[in-house]
C-alpha positions as CSV (number, residue, x, y, z in Angstrom):
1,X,-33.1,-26.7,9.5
2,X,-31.7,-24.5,12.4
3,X,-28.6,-26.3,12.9
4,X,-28.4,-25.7,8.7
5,X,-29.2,-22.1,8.9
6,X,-26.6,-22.0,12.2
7,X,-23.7,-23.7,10.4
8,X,-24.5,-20.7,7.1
9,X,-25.1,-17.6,9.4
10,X,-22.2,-18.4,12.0
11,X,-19.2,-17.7,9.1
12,X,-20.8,-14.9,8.2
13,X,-20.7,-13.3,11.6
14,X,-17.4,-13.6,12.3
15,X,-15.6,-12.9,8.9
16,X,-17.2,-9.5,8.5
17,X,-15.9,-7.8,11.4
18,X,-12.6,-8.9,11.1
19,X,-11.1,-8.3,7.5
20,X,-8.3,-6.0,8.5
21,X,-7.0,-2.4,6.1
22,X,-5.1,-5.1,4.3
23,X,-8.3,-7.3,3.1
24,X,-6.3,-9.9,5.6
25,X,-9.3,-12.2,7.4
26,X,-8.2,-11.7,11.0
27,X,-9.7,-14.6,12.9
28,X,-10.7,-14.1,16.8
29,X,-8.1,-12.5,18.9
30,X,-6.6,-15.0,20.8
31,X,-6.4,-14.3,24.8
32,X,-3.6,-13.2,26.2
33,X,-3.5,-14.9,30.3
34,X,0.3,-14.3,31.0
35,X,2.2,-12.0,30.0
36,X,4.2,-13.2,26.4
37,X,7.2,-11.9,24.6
38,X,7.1,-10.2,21.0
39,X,9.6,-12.9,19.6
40,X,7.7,-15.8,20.9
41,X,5.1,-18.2,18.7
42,X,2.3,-17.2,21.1
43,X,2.9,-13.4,20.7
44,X,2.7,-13.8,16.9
45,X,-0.8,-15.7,17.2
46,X,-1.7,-12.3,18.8
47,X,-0.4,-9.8,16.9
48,X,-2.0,-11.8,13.5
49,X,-5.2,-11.1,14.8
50,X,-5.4,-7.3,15.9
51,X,-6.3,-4.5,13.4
52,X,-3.3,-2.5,14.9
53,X,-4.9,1.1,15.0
54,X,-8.1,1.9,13.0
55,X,-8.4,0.9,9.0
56,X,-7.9,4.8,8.3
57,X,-5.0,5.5,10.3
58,X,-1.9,7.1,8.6
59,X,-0.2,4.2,9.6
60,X,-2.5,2.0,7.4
61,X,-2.9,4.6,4.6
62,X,-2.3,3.4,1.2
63,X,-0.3,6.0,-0.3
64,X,1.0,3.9,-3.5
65,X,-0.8,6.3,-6.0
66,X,-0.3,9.4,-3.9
67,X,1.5,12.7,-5.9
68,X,5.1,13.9,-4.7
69,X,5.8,17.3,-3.2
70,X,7.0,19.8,-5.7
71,X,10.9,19.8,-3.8
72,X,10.9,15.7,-3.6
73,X,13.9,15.7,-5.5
74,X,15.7,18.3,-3.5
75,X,14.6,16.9,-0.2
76,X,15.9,13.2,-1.0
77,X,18.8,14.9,-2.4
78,X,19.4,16.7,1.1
79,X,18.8,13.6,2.7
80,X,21.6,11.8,1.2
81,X,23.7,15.2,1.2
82,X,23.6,15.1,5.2
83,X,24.7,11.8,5.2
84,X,27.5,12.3,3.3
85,X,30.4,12.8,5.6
86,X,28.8,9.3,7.4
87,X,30.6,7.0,5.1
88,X,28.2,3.8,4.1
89,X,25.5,5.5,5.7
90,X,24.0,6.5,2.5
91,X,21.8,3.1,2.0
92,X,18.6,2.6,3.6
93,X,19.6,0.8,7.2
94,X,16.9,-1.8,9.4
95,X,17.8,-1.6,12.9
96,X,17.0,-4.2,15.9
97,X,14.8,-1.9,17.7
98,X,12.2,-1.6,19.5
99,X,10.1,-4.9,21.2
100,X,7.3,-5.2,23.1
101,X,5.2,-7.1,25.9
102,X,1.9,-8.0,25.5
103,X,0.1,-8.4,28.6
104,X,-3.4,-9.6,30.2
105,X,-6.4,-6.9,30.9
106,X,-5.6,-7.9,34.7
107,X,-1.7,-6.9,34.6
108,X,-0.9,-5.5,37.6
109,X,0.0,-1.7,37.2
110,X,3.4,-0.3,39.0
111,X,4.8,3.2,39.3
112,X,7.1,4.5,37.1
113,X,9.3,7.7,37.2
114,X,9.3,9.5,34.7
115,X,12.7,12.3,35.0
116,X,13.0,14.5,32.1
117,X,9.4,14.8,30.1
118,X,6.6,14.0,33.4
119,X,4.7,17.3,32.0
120,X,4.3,15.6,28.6
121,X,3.8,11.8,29.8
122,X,0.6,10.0,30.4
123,X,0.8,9.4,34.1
124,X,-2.8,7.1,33.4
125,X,-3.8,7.5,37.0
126,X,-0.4,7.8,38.5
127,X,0.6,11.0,40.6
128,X,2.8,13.1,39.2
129,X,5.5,12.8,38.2
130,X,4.9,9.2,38.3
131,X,2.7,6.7,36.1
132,X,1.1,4.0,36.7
133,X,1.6,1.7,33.9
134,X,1.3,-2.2,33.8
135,X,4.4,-3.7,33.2
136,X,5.4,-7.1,33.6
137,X,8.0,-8.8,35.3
138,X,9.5,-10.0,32.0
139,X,9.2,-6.2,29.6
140,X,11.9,-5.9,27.4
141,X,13.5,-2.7,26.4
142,X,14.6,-2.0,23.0
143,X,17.5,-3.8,21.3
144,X,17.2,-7.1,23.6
145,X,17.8,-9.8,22.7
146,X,19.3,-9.8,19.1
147,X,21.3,-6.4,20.2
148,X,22.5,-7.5,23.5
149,X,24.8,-10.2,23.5
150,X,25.2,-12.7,26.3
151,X,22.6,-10.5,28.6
152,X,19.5,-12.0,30.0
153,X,16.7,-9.6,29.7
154,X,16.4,-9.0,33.7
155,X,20.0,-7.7,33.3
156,X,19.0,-5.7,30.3
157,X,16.2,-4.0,32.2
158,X,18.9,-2.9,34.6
159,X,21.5,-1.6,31.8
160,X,24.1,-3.7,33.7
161,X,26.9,-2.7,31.7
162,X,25.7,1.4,31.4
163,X,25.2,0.6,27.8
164,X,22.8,3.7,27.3
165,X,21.1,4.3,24.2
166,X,17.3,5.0,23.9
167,X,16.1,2.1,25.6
168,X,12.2,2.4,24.4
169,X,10.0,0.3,26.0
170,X,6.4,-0.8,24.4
171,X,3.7,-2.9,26.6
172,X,0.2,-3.8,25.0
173,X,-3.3,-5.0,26.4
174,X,-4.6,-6.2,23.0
175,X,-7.9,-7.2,24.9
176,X,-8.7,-3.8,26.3
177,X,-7.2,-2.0,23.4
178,X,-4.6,0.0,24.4
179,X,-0.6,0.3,25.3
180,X,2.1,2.6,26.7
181,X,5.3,3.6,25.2
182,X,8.4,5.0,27.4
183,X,11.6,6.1,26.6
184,X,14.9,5.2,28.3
185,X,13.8,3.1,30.4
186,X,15.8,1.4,33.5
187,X,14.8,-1.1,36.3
188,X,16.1,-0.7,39.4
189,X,15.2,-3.4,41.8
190,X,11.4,-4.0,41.5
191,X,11.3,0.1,40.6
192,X,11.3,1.8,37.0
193,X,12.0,5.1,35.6
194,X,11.9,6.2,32.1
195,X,12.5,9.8,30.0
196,X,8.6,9.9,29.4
197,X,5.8,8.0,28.6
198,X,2.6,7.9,26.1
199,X,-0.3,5.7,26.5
200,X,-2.2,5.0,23.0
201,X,-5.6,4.0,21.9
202,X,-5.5,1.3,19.3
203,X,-8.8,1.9,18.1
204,X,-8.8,5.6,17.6
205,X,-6.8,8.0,15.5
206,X,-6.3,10.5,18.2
207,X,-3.0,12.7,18.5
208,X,-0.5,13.6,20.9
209,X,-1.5,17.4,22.3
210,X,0.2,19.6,19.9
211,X,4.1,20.4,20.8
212,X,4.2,17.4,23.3
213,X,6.6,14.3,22.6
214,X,5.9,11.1,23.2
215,X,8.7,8.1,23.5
216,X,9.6,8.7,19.9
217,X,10.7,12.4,19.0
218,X,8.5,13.2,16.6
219,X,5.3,13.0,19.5
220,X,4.3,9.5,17.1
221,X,3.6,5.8,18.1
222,X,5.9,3.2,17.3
223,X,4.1,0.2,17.9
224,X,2.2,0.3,14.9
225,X,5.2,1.1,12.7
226,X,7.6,-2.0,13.6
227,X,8.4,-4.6,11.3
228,X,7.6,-7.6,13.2
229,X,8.3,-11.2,12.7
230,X,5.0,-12.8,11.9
231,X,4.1,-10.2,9.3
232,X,7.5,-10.5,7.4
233,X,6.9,-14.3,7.0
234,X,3.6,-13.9,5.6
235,X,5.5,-11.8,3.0
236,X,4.0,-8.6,3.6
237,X,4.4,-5.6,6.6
238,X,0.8,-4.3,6.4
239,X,1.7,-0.4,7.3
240,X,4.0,2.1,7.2
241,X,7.4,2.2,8.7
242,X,9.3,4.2,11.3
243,X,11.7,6.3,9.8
244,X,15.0,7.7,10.7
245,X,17.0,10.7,8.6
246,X,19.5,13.2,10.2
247,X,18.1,16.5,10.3
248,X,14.8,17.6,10.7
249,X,13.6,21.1,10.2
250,X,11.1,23.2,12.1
251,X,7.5,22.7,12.3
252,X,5.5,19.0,12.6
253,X,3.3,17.6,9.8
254,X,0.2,15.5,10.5
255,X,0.5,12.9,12.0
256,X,3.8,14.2,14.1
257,X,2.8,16.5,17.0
258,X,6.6,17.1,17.8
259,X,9.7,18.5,16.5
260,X,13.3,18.5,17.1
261,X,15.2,20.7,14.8
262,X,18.4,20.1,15.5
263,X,20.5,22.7,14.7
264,X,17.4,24.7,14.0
265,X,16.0,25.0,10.5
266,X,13.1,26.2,8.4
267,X,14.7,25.1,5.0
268,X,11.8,23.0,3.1
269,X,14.2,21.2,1.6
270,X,15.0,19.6,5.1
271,X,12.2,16.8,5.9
272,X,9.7,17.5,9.3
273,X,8.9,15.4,11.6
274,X,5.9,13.5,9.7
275,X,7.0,13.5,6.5
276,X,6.6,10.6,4.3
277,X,9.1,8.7,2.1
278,X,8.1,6.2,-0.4
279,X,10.0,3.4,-2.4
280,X,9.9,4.4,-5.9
281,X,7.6,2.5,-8.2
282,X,9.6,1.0,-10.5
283,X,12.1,-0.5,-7.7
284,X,11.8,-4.0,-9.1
285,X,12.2,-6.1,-6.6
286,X,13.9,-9.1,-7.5
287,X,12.6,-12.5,-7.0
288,X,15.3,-14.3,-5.5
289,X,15.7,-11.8,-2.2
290,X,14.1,-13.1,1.1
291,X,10.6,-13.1,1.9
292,X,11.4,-11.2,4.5
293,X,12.9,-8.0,2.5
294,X,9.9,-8.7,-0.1
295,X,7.5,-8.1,3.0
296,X,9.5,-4.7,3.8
297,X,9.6,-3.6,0.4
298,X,6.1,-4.3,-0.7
299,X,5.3,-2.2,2.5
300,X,7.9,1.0,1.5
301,X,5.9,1.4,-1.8
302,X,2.6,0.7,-0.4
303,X,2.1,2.5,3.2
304,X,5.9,4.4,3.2
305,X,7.7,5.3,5.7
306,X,7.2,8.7,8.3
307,X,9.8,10.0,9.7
308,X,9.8,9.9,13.4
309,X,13.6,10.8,14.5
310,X,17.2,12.5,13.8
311,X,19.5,10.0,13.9
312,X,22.8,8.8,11.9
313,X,21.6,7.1,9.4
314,X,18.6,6.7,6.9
315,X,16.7,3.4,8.6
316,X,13.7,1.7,9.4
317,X,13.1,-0.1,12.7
318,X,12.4,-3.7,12.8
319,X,12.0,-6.1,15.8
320,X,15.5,-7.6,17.4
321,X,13.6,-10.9,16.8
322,X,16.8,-13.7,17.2
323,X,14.7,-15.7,15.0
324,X,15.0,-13.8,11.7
325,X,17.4,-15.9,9.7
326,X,20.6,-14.8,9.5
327,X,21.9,-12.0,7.0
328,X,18.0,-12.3,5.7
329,X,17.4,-8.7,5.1
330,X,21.4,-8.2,3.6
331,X,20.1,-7.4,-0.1
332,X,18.9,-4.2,1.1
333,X,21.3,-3.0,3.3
334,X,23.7,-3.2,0.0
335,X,21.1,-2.3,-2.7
336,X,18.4,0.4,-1.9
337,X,19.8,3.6,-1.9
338,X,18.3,6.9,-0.4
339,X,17.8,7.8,-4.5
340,X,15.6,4.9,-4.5
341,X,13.2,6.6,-2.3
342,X,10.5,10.0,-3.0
343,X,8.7,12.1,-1.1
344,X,5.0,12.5,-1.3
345,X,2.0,15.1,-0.5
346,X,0.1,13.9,2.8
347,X,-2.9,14.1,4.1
348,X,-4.1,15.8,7.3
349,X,-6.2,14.6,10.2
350,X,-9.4,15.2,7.9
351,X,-8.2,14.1,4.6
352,X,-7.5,11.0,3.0
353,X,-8.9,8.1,4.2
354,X,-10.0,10.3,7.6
355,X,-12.6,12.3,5.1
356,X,-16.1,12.0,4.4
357,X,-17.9,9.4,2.5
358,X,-16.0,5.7,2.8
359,X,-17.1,3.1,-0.1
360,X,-19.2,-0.2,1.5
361,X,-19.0,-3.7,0.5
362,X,-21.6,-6.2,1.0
363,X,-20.5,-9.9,-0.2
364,X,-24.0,-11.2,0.6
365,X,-25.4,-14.3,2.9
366,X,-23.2,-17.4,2.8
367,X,-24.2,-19.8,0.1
368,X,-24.5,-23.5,-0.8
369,X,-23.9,-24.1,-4.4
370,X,-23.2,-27.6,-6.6
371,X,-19.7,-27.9,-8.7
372,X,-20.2,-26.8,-11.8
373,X,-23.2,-24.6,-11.2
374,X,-23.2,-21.2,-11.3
375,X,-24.5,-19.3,-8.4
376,X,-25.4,-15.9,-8.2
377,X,-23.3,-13.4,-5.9
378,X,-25.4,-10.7,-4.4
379,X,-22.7,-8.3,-3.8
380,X,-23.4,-4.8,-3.5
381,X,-20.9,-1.4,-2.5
382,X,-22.0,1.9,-2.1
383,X,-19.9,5.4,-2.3
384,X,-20.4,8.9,-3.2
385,X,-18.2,8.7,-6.0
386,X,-16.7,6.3,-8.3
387,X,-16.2,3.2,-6.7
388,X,-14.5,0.1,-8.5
389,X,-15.5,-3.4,-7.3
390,X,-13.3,-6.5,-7.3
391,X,-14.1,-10.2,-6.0
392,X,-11.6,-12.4,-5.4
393,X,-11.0,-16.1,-4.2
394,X,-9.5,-15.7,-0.9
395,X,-9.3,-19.3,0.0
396,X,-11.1,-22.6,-1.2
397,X,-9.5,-25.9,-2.5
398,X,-9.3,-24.9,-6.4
399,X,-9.5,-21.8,-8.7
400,X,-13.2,-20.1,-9.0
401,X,-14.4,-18.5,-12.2
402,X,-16.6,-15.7,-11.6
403,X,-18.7,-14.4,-14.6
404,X,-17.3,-10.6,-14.2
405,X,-15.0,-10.1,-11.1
406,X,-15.6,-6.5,-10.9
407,X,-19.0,-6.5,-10.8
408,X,-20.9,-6.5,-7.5
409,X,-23.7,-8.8,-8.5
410,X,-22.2,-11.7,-10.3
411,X,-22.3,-15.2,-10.7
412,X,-19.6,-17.8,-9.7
413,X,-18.8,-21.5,-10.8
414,X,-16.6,-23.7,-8.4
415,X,-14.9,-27.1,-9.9
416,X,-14.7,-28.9,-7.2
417,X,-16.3,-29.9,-4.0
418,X,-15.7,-27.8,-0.5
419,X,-15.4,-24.9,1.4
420,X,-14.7,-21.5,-0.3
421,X,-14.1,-17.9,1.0
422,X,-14.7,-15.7,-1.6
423,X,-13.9,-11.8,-0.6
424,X,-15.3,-8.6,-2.3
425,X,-13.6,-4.9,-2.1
426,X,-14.8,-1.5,-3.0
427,X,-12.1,1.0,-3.8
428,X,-12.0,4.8,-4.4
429,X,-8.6,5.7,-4.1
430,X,-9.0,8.3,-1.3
431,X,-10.8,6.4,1.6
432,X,-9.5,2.6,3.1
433,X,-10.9,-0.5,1.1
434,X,-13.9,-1.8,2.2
435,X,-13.7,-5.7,2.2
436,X,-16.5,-8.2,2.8
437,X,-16.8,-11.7,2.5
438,X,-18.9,-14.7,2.0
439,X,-18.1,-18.5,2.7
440,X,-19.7,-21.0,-0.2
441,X,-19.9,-24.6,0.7
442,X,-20.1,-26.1,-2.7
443,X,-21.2,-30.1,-2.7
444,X,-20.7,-32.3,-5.6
């Protein structure tokens, strides 16, 4: 009987703590011993696992139902307007950007200069103006290695050929729950030096101090906004994306902490630095495009896109992973058009999913149950206000009938023998989605 009760309790345990903002069952977080590459299979086993800033983030805010702002028109009409002289610059652009390192809890720390912004960077024990940040032997900086030709990634590091550009670099402990951003960073010998640097808190929704940068303009993260490899091939990016437009006016919105009004303006036609895009609704996006521009897609009308920079053209940054198949995101390069695109009301550091009163779920104990019996689910949510319920057959070896899905207490019947997650959200529309679920071995 207690290796019975072990075998129930011990699914339970695990899966409860680790259903991610998505309702994705994360698994344990694998250990990281040496530091690994962003476009490696061990990196991806990683990055699967880690709820990648908290479930109420505005990186991981579902904004699919969210109203527009009154000028949305206007403002995407600007958009395009100030890309008008760039020509073919009026479609929605990915660029190979930014990559990171994930490293051990034990990686050694070096100094690093920073030259331009030291008063805004996180020196994280460092004297200033140097930090003390733990980068690896092998970090990459942005671009490398899809972007960068013939060049190895040590003569990358060292901009061998004075290529320039914003060289961002990104280094994460996902076991102590943190990682540091730079911007134009350089290796010289065994030293680095950067622009500036940020150091971020995966677990907490805390902001840069108000008017400083970080490594991206706006005084944002960019880890959490990359499209990355693994998440494009499950057919999904799970949050929302790091956006580029040309001008920027005046004055940051939550979550940007920074602007960089270039020439300076306070027209509210002109997007700030936080302001969120959304793919239109009723974008149909055709079936016979690549999983991987599905994944992006799905994402741009689910979580958006914030803008985060001035730049020339209106993109998204995505990984340089050289494994991407080639020409895979193409469609959308030639098809979505800034039109294609609205702008919507956000929420500040209190609001949205950030305010009061969450929903619960509760799937109940695991369960044993016999094929073709129906067995009672002892679900339960709670909320302040009206909360709608949903199970769902998240994976098991055939299809599950339950007697009302979006009930909380319900009964199931499984056809066949085996082991079956079943999952059960509760859903407001303001707060994140609570998910819970239960594992039911079912005999014959």
């Amino acid at each position: 009987m207690r290796h019975l009760i072990f075998l129930m309790a011990l699914p339970q345990m695990v899966l409860a703590e680790l259903i991610n903002h998505e309702g994705r069952i994360l698994g344990p977080l694998p250990a990281v011993t040496t530091p690994l590459l962003f476009n490696t299979p061990e990196a991806d086993a990683v990055v699967s696992a880690m709820q990648i800033m908290p479930r109420t983030s505005a990186w991981n805010e579902d904004i699919s139902e969210r109203l527009l702002i009154a000028n949305s028109a206007a403002m995407v009409a600007r958009v395009k307007a100030d890309l008008a002289v760039e020509a073919g610059r009026q479609n929605l652009r990915l660029f190979s950007e930014m990559n990171y390192a994930l490293v051990p809890d034990n990686q050694p720390v070096i100094p690093i200069k920073f030259f331009e912004y030291p008063k805004e960077s996180d020196l994280d024990g460092g004297k200033f103006p140097n930090g003390l940040y733990p980068i690896p032997p092998n970090q990459p900086v942005e671009g490398w290695p899809a972007e960068t030709g013939n060049l190895s990634n040590a003569e990358w590091q060292q901009d061998l050929h004075d290529a320039g550009g914003d060289r961002h670099s990104i280094v994460v402990k996902p076991g102590a729950g943190f990682f540091w951003e730079t911007w134009q960073a350089k290796r010289s010998g065994t030293a680095w030096k950067a622009a500036n640097g940020a150091k971020w808190n995966l677990g907490s929704n805390a902001l840069r101090q108000a008017g400083w940068t970080s490594a991206d303009a706006a005084g944002l993260a960019m880890f959490p906004a990359l499209v990355r490899y693994d998440e494009c091939q499950r057919g999904m990016v799970e949050h929302a994306l790091r956006l580029i437009v040309r001008n920027t006016r005046t004055g940051p919105i939550y979550p940007a902490t920074h602007q960089a009004s270039n020439p300076p303006t306070n027209d509210p036609n002109v997007p700030a630095m936080g302001q969120r895009f959304r793919l239109k609704g009723d974008f149909v996006i055709p079936k016979n495009w690549s999983i991987q521009e599905k994944a992006v897609l799905r994402a741009l009308k689910k979580y958006g896109a914030i803008v985060a920079d001035n730049g020339g053209f209106f993109s998204v940054s995505i990984t340089p992973d050289d494994r991407y198949p080639r020409d895979c995101f193409s469609h959308i390069l030639n098809n979505i058009d800034i039109n294609n695109f609205e702008v919507i009301q956000t929420t500040d550091a209190n609001g949205g999913p950030r305010s009061p009163g969450s929903p619960t779920a509760s799937a109940g104990a695991d369960l044993w149950a016999t094929a073709g019996v129906p067995v009672n689910l002892a679900g339960k949510s709670t909320a302040p206000g009206v909360v709608t319920v949903q199970w769902k057959l998240y994976s098991g070896p055939a299809p599950v009938v339950f007697a009302n899905a979006a009930a909380a207490a319900t009964t199931a019947t499984f056809s066949a023998p085996g082991s079956y997650t079943l999952m059960l959200s509760a859903a407001d529309g303001v707060h994140a989605v609570a998910y819970d679920a239960t594992v039911v071995t079912v005999n014959r």
